[in-house]
C-alpha positions in Angstrom: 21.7 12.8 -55.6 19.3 11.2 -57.8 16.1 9.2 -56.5 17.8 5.7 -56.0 20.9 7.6 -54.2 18.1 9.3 -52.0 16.6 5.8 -51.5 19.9 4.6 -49.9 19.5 7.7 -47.2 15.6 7.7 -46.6 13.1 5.3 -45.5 10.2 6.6 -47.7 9.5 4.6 -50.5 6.7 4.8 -53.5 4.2 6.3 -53.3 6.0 8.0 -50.0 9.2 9.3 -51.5 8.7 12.7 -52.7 11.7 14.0 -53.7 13.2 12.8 -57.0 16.5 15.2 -56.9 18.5 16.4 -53.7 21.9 17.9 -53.1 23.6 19.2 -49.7 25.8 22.9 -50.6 28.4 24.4 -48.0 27.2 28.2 -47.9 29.7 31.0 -46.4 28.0 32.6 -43.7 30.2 35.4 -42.1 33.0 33.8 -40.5 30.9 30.2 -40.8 29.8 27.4 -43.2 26.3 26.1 -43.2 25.1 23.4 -44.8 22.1 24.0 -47.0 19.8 21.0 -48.8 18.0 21.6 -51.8 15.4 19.4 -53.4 13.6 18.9 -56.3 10.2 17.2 -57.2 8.4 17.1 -60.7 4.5 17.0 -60.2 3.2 14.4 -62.8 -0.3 14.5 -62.7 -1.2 11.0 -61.5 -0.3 11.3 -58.1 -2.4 9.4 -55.1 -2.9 12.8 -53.2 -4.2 14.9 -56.1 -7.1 12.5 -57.4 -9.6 13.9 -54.4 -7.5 17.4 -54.3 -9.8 19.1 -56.3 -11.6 17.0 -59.5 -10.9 18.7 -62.4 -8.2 21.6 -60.9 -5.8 19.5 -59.2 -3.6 21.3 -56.6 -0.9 19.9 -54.3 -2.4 19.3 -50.7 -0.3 21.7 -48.4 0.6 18.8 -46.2 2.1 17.1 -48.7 4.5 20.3 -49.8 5.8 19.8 -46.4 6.3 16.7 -46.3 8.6 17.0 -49.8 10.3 19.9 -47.9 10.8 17.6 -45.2 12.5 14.9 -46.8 14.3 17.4 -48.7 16.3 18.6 -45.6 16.8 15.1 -44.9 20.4 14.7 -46.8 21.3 17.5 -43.9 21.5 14.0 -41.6 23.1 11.9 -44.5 25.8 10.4 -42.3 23.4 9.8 -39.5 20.8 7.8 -41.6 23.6 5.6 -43.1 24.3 5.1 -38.8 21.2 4.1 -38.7 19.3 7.0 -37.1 16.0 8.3 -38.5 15.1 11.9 -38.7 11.1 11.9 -37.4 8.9 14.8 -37.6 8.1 16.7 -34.3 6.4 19.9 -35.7 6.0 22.6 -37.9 5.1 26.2 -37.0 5.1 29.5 -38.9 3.8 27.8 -41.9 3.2 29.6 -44.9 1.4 28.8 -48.3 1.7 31.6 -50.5 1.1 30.0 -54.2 -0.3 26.4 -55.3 1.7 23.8 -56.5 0.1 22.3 -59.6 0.5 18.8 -62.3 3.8 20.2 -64.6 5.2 22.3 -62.2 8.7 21.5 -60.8 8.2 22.1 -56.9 12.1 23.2 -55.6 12.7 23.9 -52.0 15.8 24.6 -50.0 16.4 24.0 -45.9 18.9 24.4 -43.3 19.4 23.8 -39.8 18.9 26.8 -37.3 19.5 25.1 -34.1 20.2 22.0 -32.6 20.1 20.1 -29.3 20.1 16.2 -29.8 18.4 14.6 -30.8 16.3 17.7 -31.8 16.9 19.5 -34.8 15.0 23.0 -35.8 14.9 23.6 -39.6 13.5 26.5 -41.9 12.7 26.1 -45.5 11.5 27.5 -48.5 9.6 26.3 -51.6 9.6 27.4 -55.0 7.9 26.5 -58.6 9.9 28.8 -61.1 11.7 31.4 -59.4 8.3 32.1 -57.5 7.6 31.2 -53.6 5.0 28.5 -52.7 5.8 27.6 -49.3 7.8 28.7 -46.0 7.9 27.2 -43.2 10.0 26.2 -39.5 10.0 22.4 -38.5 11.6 20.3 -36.2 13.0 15.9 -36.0 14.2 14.0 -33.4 17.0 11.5 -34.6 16.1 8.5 -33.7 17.8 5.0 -33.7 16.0 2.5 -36.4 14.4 -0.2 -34.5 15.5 -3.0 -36.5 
């Protein structure tokens, strides 16, 4: 999917959207498929959250590497967001930053879904900037009907 493809799936628009790129694979896993998201999103520079995070060595806040993972994993719940459902943060736990995330750098993460019990949904991901890991981390959503 490309950003205006993503744009028909998640609420999140400028300066909100933060994923550019996003596709859903089918993985064999033993006797089962799981479905796997992966998501891409090219640090420019001129971003809102890296003019105060840090003058003069700008570095991606941590919060805001989740919340690109986060809307990565969204295509997971494509068919549900076209339904009208919205995938709404409940937590995160076992978070890990492991290297910083920087203006050039091509931030790349990949989630699935561990466990389910509707409306909850438990996900794990992993971030990446060449090959090299940035971020890991366990979150969870509610789906929840749109209001409107």
């Amino acid at each position: 999917m490309n950003k205006e493809e993503i744009k028909k799936i998640l609420p999140h628009r400028d300066d909100m959207l933060l994923v550019e790129e996003a596709e859903l694979e089918e993985v064999a896993d033993g006797e089962e498929t799981k479905k796997v998201s992966h998501g891409k999103y090219h640090v420019r520079g001129d971003e809102f959250f890296l003019r105060g995070h840090f003058p003069g060595n700008p570095v991606v806040p941590g919060v805001i590497l989740c919340e690109m993972m986060a809307q990565s994993s969204c295509v997971l719940f494509t068919e549900e967001m076209k339904s009208g459902m919205t995938p709404m943060f409940t937590g995160l736990k076992e978070v890990k930053f492991r290297n910083p995330v920087k203006p050039g750098d091509t931030f790349e993460c990949e989630c699935e879904i561990v466990k389910s019990k509707p409306p909850f949904y438990f996900a794990k991901g992993r971030g990446f900037v060449d090959g090299k890991l940035c971020l890991q981390a366990e979150f969870s959503y509610a789906l929840v009907k749109d209001d409107k």
